[in-house]
C-alpha positions as CSV (number, residue, x, y, z in Angstrom):
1,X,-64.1,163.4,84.5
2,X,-64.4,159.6,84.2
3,X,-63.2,158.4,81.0
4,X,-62.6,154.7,80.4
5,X,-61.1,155.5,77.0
6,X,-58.2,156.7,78.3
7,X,-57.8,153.2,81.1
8,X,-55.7,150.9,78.1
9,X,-54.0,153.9,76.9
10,X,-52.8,154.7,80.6
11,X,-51.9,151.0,81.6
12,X,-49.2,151.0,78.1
13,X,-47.5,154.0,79.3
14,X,-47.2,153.0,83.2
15,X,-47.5,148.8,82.6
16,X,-46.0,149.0,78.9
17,X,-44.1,145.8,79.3
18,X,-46.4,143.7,81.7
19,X,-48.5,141.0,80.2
20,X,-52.1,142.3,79.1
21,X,-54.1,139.6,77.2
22,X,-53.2,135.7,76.4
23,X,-55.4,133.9,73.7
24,X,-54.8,130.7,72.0
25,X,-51.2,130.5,73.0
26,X,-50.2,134.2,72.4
27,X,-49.4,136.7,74.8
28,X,-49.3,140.5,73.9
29,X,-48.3,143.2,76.1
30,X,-50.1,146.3,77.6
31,X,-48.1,148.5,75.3
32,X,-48.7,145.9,72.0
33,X,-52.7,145.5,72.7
34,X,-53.1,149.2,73.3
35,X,-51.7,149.6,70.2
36,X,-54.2,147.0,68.4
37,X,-57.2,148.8,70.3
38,X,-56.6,152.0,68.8
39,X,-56.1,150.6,65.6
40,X,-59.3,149.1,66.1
41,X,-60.8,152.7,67.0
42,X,-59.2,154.1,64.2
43,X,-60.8,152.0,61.7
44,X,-64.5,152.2,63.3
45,X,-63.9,156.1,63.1
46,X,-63.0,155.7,59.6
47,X,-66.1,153.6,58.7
48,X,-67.7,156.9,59.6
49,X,-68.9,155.6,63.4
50,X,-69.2,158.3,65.7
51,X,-70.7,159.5,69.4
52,X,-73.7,157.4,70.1
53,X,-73.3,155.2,67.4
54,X,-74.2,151.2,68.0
55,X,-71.6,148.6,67.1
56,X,-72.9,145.0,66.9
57,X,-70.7,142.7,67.3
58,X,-71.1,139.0,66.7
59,X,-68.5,136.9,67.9
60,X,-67.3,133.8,69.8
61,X,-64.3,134.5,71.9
62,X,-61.2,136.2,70.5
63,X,-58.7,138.7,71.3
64,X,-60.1,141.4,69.0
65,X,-63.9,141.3,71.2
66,X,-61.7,142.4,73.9
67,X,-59.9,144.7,71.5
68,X,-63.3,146.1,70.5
69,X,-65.0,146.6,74.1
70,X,-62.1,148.8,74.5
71,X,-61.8,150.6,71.1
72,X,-65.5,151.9,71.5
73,X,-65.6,154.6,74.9
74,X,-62.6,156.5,72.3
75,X,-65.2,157.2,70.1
76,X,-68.4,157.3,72.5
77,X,-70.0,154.7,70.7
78,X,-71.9,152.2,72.4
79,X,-71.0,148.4,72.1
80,X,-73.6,145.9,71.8
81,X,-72.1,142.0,71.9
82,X,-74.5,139.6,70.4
83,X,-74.1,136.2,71.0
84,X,-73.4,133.8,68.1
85,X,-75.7,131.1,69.4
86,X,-78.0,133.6,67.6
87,X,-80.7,132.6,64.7
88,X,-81.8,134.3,62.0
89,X,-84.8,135.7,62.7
90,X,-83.3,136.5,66.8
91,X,-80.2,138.2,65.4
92,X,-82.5,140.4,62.9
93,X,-84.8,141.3,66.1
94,X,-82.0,142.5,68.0
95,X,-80.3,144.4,65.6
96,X,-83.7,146.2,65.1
97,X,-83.6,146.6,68.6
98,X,-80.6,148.4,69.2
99,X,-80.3,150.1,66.3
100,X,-76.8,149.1,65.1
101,X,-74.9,151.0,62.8
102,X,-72.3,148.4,62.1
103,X,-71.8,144.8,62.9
104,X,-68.3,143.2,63.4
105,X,-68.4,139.4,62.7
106,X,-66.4,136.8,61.8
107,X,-66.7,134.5,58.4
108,X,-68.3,131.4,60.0
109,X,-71.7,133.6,60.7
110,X,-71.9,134.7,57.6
111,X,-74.8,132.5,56.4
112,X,-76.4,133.6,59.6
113,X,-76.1,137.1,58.4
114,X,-76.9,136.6,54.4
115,X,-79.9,134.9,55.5
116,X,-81.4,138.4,56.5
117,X,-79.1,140.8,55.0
118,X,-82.0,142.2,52.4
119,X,-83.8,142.9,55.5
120,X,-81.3,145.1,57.2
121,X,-80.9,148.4,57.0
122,X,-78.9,150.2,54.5
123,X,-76.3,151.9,56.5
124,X,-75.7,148.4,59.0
125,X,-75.5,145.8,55.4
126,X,-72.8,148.9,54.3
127,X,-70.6,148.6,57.6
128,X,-70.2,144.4,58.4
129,X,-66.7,143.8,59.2
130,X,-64.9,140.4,59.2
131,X,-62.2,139.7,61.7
132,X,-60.7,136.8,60.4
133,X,-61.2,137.1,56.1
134,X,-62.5,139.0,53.4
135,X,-65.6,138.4,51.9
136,X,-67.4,140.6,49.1
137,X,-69.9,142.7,50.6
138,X,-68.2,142.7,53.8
139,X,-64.9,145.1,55.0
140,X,-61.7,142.8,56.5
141,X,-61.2,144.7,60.2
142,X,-56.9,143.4,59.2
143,X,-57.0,146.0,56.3
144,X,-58.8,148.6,58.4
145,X,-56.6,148.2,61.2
146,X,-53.6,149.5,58.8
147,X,-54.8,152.9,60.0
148,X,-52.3,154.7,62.9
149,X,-52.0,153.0,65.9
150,X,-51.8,156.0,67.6
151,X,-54.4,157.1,70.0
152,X,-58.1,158.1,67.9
153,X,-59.2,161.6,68.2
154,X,-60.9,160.8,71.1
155,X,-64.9,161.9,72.2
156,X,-65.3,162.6,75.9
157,X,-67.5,160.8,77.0
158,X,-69.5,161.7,79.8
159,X,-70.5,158.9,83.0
160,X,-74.1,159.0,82.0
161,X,-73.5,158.4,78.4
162,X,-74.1,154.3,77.5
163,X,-71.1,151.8,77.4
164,X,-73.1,149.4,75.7
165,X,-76.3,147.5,75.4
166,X,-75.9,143.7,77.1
167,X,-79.3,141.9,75.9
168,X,-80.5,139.1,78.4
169,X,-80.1,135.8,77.5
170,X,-83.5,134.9,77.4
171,X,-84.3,132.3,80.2
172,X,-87.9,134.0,80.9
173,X,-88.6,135.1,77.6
174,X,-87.5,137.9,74.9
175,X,-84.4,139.2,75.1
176,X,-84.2,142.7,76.3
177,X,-81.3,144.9,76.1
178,X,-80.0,146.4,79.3
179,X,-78.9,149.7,79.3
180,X,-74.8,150.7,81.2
181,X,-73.6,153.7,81.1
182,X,-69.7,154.4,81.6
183,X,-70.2,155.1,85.1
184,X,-71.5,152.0,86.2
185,X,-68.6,149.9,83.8
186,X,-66.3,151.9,86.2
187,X,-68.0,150.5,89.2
188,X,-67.9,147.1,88.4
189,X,-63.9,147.6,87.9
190,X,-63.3,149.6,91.0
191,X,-66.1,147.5,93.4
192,X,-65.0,144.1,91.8
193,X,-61.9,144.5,92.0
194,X,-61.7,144.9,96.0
195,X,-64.1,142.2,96.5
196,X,-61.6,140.0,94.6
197,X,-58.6,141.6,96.3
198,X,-57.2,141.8,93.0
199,X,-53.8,143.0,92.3
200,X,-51.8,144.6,89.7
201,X,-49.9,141.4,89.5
202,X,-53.3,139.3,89.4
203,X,-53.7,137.2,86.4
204,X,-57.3,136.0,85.4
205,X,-58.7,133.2,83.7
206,X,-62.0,133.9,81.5
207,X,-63.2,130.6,79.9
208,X,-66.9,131.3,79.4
209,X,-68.7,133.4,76.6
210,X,-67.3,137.1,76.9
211,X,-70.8,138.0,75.3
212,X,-72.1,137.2,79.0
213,X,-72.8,140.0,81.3
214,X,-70.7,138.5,84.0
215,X,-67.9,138.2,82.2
216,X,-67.2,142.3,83.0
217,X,-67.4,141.4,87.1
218,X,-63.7,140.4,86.2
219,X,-62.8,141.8,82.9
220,X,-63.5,145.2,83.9
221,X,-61.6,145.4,87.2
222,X,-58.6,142.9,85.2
223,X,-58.2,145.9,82.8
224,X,-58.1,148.4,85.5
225,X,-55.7,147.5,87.4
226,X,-53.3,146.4,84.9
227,X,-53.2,142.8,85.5
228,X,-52.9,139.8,82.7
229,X,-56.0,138.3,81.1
230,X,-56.2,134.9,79.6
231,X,-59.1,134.0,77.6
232,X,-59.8,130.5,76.4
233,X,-62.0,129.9,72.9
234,X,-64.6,128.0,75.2
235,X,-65.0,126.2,77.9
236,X,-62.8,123.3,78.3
237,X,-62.3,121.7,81.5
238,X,-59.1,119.8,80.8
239,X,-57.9,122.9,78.9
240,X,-59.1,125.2,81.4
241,X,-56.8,122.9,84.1
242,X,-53.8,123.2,81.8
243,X,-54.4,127.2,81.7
244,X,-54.3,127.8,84.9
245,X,-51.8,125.3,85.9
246,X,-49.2,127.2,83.2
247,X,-50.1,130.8,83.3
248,X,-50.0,131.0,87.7
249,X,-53.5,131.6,87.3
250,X,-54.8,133.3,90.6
251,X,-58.6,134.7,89.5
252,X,-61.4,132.9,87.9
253,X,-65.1,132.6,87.4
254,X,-67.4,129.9,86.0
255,X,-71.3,128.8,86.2
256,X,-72.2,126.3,88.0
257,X,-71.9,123.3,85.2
258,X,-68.5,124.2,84.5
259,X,-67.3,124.3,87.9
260,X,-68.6,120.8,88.2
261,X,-67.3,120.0,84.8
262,X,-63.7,120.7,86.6
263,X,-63.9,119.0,89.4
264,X,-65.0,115.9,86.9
265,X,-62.3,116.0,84.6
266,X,-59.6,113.5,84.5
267,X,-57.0,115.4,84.8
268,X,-57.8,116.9,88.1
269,X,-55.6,117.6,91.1
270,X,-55.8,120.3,93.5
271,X,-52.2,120.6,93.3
272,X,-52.5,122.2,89.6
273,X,-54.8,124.7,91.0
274,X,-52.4,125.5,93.4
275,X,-52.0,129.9,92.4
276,X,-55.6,130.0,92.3
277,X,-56.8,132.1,95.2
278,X,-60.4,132.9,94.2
279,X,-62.9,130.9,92.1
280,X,-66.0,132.4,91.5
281,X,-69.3,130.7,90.9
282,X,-72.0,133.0,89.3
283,X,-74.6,132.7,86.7
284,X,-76.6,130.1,88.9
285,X,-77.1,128.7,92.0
286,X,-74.6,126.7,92.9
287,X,-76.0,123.2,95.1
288,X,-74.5,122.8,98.4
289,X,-73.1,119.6,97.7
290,X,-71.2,120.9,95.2
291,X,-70.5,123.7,97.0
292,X,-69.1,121.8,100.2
293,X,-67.2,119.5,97.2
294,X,-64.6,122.4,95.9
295,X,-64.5,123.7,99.3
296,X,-63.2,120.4,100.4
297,X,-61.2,120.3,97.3
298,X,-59.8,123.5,97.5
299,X,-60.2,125.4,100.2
300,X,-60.0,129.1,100.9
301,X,-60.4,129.6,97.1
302,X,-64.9,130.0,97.1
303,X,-66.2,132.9,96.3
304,X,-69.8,133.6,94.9
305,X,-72.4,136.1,93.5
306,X,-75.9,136.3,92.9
307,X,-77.0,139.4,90.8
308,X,-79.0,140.5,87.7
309,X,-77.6,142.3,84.8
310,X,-79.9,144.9,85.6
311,X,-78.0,146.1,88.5
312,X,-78.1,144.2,92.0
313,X,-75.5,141.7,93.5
314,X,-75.0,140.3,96.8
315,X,-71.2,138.5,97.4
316,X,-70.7,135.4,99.6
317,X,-66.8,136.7,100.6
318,X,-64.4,133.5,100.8
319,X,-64.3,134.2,104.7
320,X,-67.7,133.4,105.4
321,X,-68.2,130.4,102.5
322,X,-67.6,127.9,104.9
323,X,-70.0,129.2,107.7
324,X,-72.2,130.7,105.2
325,X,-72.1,128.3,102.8
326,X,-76.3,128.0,102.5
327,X,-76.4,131.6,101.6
328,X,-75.5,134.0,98.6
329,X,-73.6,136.5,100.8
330,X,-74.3,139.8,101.4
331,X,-74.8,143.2,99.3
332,X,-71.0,145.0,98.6
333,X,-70.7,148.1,100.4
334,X,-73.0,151.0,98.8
335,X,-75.6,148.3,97.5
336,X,-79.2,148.3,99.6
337,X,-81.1,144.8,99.6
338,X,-84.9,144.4,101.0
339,X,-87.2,141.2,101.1
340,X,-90.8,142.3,100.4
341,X,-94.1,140.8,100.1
342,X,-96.5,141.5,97.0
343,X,-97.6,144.6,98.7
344,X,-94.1,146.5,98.8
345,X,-93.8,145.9,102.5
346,X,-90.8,144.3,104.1
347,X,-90.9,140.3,105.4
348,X,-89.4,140.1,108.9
349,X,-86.1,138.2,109.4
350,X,-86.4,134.7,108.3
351,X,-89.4,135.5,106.1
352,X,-90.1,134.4,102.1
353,X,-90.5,137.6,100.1
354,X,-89.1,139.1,97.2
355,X,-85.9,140.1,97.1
356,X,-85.4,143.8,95.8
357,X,-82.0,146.5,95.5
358,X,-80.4,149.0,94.4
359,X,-76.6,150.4,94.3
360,X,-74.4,152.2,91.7
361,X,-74.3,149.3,88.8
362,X,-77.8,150.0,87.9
363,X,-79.3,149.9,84.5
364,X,-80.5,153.1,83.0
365,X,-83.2,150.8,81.5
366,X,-84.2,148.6,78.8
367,X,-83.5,149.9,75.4
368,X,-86.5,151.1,73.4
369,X,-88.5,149.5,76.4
370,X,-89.8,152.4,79.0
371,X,-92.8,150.2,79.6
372,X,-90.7,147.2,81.0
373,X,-88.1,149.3,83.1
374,X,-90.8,151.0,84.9
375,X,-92.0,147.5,86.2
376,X,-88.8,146.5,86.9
377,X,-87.5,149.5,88.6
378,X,-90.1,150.7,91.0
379,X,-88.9,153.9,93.5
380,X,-85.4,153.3,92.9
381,X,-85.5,149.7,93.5
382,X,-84.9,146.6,90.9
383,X,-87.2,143.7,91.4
384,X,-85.3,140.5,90.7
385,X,-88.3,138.2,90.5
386,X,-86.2,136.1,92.8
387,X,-87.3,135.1,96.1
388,X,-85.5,134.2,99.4
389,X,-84.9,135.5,102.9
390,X,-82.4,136.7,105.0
391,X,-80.8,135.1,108.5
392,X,-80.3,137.1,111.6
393,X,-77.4,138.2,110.1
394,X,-78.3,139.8,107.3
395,X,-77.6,137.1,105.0
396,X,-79.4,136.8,101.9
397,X,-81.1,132.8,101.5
398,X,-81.9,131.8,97.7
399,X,-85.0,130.3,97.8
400,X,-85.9,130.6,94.0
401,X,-87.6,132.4,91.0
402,X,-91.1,133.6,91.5
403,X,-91.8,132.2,87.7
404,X,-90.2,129.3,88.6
405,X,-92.5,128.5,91.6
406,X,-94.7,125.1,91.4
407,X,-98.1,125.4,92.6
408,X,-99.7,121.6,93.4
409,X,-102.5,121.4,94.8
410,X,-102.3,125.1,96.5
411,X,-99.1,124.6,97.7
412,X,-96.2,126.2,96.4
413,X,-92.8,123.7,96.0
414,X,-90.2,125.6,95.7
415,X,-87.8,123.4,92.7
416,X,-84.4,124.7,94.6
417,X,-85.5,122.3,96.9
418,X,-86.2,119.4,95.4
419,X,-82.7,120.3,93.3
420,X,-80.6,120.5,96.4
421,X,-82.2,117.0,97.5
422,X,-81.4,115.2,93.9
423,X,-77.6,117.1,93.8
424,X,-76.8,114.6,96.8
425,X,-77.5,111.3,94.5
426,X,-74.1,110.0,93.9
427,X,-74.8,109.6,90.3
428,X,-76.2,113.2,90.0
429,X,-73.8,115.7,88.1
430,X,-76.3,118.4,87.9
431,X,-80.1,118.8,88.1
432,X,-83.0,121.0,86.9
433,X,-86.3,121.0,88.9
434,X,-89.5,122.7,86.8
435,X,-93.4,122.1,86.8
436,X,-95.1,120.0,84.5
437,X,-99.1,119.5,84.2
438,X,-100.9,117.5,86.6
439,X,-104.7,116.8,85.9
440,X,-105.2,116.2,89.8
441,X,-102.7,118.9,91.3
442,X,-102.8,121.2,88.7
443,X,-98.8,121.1,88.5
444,X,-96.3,118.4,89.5
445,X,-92.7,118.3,89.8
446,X,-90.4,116.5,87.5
447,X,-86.2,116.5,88.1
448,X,-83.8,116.1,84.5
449,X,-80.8,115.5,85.3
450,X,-77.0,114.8,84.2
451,X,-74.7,111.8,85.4
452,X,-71.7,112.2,86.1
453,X,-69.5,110.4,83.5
454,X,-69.7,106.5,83.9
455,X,-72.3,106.7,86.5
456,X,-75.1,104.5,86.2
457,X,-78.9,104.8,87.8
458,X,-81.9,104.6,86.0
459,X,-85.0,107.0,85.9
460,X,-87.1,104.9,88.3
461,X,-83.8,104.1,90.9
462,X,-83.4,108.0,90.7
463,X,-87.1,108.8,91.2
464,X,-88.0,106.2,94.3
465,X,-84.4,108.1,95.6
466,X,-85.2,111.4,95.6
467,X,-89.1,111.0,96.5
468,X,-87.5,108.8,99.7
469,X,-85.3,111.9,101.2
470,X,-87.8,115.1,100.1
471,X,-88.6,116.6,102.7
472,X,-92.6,117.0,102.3
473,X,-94.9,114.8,100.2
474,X,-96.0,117.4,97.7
475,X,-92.2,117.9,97.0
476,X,-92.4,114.7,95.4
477,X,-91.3,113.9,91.7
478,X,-93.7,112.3,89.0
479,X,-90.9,111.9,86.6
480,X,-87.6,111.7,86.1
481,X,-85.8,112.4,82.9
482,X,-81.9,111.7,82.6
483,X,-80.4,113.8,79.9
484,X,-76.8,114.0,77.8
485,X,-77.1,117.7,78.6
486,X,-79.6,120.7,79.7
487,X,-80.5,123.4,76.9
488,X,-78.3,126.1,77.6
489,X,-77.9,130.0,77.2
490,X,-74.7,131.7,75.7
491,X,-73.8,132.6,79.6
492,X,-74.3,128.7,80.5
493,X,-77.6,129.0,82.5
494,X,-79.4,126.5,82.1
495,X,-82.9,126.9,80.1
496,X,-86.0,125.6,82.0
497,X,-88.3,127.0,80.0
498,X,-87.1,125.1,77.0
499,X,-87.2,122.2,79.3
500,X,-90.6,122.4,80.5
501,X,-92.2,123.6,76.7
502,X,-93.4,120.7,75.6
503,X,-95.6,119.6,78.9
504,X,-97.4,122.6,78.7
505,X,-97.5,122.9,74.6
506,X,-101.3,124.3,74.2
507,X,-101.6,124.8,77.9
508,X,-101.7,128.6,79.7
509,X,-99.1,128.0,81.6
510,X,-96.3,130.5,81.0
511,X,-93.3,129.7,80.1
């Protein structure tokens, strides 16, 4: 029987003494947190949560988030981690959504909360949990955590049963919450972990939002093998160089904003990075001039992933990210990865088409929504919405999102293309390519983009630039527009839509 309530548990009585999670400056032990995680369990169980329950949490990084994604599979309840970016009215909609029986939150959101509290439900305004006060109206998780440390009665949970709800972060739309059972959390730990080549004696780095679904491609397979976590608060490159440089860091992962945000910082020097073996870039495509950057930088360390929460990855393996370096990598062993047109039917070699998969970390759909998972999963296989090809060796070629697609004048410009163009300006720290309203082409490109710090272009010098080394005509930019910084989700995507709003404000051009 799989059970991931018994992997913390496990690691204190064979790892008791080996370092298990470092946050701001404190290091606790595999015997110490599993104590703090049943605690945590303990107190859930005596709020009355039980099998199936939903716990909400809503929380920036801290050590008891971690404590509380592994406190849950003791009592088979399911953990659904909202991000704290969130709104009144968007936190209200998802706690709808998933049903929550209890939300675990820290003081800082609490006007956040009181704002809707009257329009909660009974049981969920009974059972919110502070981790870091006391508040009327609200139970203090430090009082409830008096309870035994000892291991919780625990549920068995069975593979099929959910792990937790992970709501998208919203770059085409409503969030919708993606459904993993326990099974495919083990997957990502025991499949991650190898294409890491993680160790026992690994020690990883986390510095983005936790409340990101990629955050688990190393969390899970960290905790499974026993190896030593550090999270950071957020993401700071200078602190993030200090962390790695003093804790022998060896493993980490970062979108593509803050990998250029290191290799920016001031403090930079390859020779602090020195224990890293693997940095991972995820979340976003990651330009090749940036990419050809940290390989230069650091070489032998590049590692990247394309995927979808919903279940479907490919891995560019450090081996091939020099030679490879245009593509996304390949699927993992026991994943299946087909380009098709609109039809269904497969795209030679070489060919534009959609790219669909499948393997064993696939959703079991979206919450409450049976109408949007059986678009999404057709026969078995996940559309992405994400287009590109493969090579003649099977490599898989972003090209770019099927929404994102600009159609001027009949012709379809692809913005990864016009981004990988701009991403060589000197100036350019990072770019975002999306459509805008043309009354003779119907749609026209327009670039924003971020300067590297004390850089200096202006919008015209930028535009005649990047219009002089497009490839096609059509490719073209109207407009450029240099920003401080893109509108961002939790995870650190950036937010086109937000982006490209206004332009089409009263338009029928979805967004």
């Amino acid at each position: 029987m799989l059970e991931l309530a018994s992997l913390i548990n496990r690691q204190a009585h064979f790892r008791a003494a080996a370092p298990a999670l470092t946050f701001n400056g404190t290091t606790h032990t595999y015997a110490r947190f599993a104590e703090r995680v049943n605690r945590t369990a303990n107190a859930l169980a005596g709020l009355g949560i039980r099998h199936g329950d939903k716990v909400a949490s809503l929380l920036g990084n801290c050590r008891e988030l971690v404590e509380l994604t592994f406190a849950m599979p003791s009592l088979g309840a399911v953990n659904v981690p909202l991000s704290p970016l969130l709104m009144g009215p968007g936190l209200r909609a998802l706690l709808a959504d998933s049903q929550a029986a209890a939300l675990v939150t820290q003081v800082s959101m609490l006007p956040v909360i009181d704002s809707i509290r009257d329009e909660l439900p009974q049981v969920l305004r009974r059972r919110i949990v502070l981790v870091d006060g006391a508040e009327p109206g609200c139970f203090s998780l430090a009082e409830l955590r008096s309870a035994s440390p000892d291991s919780p009665p625990r549920v068995t949970a069975k593979q099929d049963d959910l792990f937790n709800i992970m709501y998208t972060s919203g770059t085409t739309g409503m969030p919708k919450g993606i459904m993993h059972t326990h099974f495919v959390r083990a997957m990502y730990a025991l499949l991650m972990g190898a294409a890491w080549r993680m160790t026992p004696e690994s020690v990883v780095l986390h510095t983005g939002a936790i409340v990101f679904n990629g955050a688990y491609v190393t969390l899970m397979p960290c905790f499974h093998l026993g190896a030593h976590y550090v999270l950071a608060r957020q993401f700071d490159a200078g602190e993030a160089l200090d962390l790695i440089e003093r804790h022998r860091v060896t493993h980490t992962m970062m979108v593509p904003a803050q990998i250029v945000a290191l290799l920016d910082a001031p403090g930079f020097a390859a020779e602090k990075l020195a224990s890293l073996q693997m940095i991972l870039s995820l979340g976003a495509p990651l330009h090749q001039e940036q990419k050809e950057r940290l390989n230069r930088l650091l070489p032998g360390r590049f590692y990247e992933l394309y995927g979808l929460t919903e279940g479907f990855v490919t891995i560019l393996d450090v081996t091939d990210s020099v030679r490879k370096a245009g593509s996304v990598g390949v699927p993992p062993p026991f994943f299946s990865m087909r380009i098709v047109r609109e039809d269904g039917t497969d795209v030679p070699t070489g060919e534009i088409g959609e790219i669909v998969g499948r393997g064993p970390i696939m959703m079991s759909g979206y919450h409450n929504r049976p109408d949007l998972t059986e678009k999404a999963i057709r026969n078995g296989w996940l559309l992405t919405g994400d287009m590109g090809f493969v090579d003649d060796e099977g490599y898989l070629n972003l090209v770019d999102r099927k929404k994102d697609m600009i159609d001027s004048g009949g012709v379809k410009v692809y913005p990864r293309d016009v981004e990988e163009i701009a991403a060589r300006h000197p100036a350019v720290a990072e770019v975002a390519v999306f459509g805008v309203p043309d009354e003779k082409w119907g749609e026209t490109p327009v670039a924003a983009v971020i300067l590297h710090a004390d850089a200096h272009a202006t919008e015209d010098e930028l535009r005649e630039w990047i219009n002089t080394h497009v490839a096609a005509r059509y490719q073209r930019v109207a407009r450029v527009l240099v920003m401080k910084d893109f509108p961002r989700s939790a995870a650190g995507k950036t937010l086109k839509r937000e982006m490209r709003a206004p332009f089409w404000a009263g338009r029928e051009k979805s967004i």
